[in-house]
N, C-alpha and C positions, 0 to 999 in steps of 0.2 A: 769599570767606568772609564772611559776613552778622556784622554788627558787634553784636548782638544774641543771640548763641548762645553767649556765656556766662552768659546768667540763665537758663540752662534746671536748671543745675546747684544755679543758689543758691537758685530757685523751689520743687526737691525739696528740698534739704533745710529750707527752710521749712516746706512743707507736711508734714513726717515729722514733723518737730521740732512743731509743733501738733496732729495726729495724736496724739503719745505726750502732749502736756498735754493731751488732750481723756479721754485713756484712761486716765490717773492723776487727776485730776479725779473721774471718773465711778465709778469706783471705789474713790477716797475715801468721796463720799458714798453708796454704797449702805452699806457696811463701819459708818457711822455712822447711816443706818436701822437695820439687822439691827442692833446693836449696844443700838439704843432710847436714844440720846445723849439729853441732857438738851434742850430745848428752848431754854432760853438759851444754850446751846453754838452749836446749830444759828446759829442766830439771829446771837450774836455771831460768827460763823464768813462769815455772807452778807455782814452788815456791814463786815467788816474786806478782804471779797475785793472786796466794792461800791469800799471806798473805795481800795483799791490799783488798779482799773482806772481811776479818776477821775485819782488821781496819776499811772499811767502813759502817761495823755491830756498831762496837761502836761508831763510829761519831754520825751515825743518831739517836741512840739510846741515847746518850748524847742527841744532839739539841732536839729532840723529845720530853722526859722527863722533860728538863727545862722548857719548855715549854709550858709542860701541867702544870707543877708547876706554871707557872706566870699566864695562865687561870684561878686556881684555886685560885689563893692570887687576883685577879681580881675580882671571883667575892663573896667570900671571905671577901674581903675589901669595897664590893657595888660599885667600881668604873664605871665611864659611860663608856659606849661603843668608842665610837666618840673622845674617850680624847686625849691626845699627849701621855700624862703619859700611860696610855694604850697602846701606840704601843711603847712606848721606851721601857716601862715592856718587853714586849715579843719579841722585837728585841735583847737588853737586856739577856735576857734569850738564845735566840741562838747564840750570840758573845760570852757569859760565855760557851756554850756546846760544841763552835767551839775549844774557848781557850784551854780550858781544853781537850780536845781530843786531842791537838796538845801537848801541857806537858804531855800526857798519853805515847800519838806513838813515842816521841820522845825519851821518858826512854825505852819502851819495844822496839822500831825499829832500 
């Protein structure tokens, strides 16, 4: 059994799950063409969706990096795989990337 044949499953439903943001999205903004939205709507609408994919750059990029940090103090420190301590380490690590992204967005937003 190839060690690798279960991102076949998580890959779909990524791609479905973006699929239907791509499709609710697109069909927001026509709904506010036909509709003849105000231009500063528009506008403030690009802007605030600009600045939420900026913010969602640094989130994951927080959690991601902690993360690789607690992999590396794991193994690092020789601890076993299978531990408790091991997965509070790295859940651990993305509660502190989550925290900390939200006292980040919250000074610059």
């Amino acid at each position: 059994m190839n060690n690798l044949e279960f991102l076949i499953p998580i890959s779909l439903f990524v791609c479905v799950t973006l699929a239907i943001k791509f499709i609710v999205d697109s069909r927001l903004r026509r709904r506010l063409a036909e509709t003849n939205a105000s231009e500063d709507l528009i506008k403030g609408m690009l802007r605030a969706d600009e600045q939420s994919q900026r913010l969602s750059a640094l989130k994951w990029g927080m959690v991601l990096t902690l993360q690789g940090l607690a992999f590396g103090l794991i193994q690092g420190l020789h601890l076993e795989q299978d531990s408790a301590g091991v997965i509070g380490l790295v859940l651990g690590a993305a509660g502190v990337g989550l925290l900390s992204y939200h006292a980040i967005a919250k000074r610059f937003g």
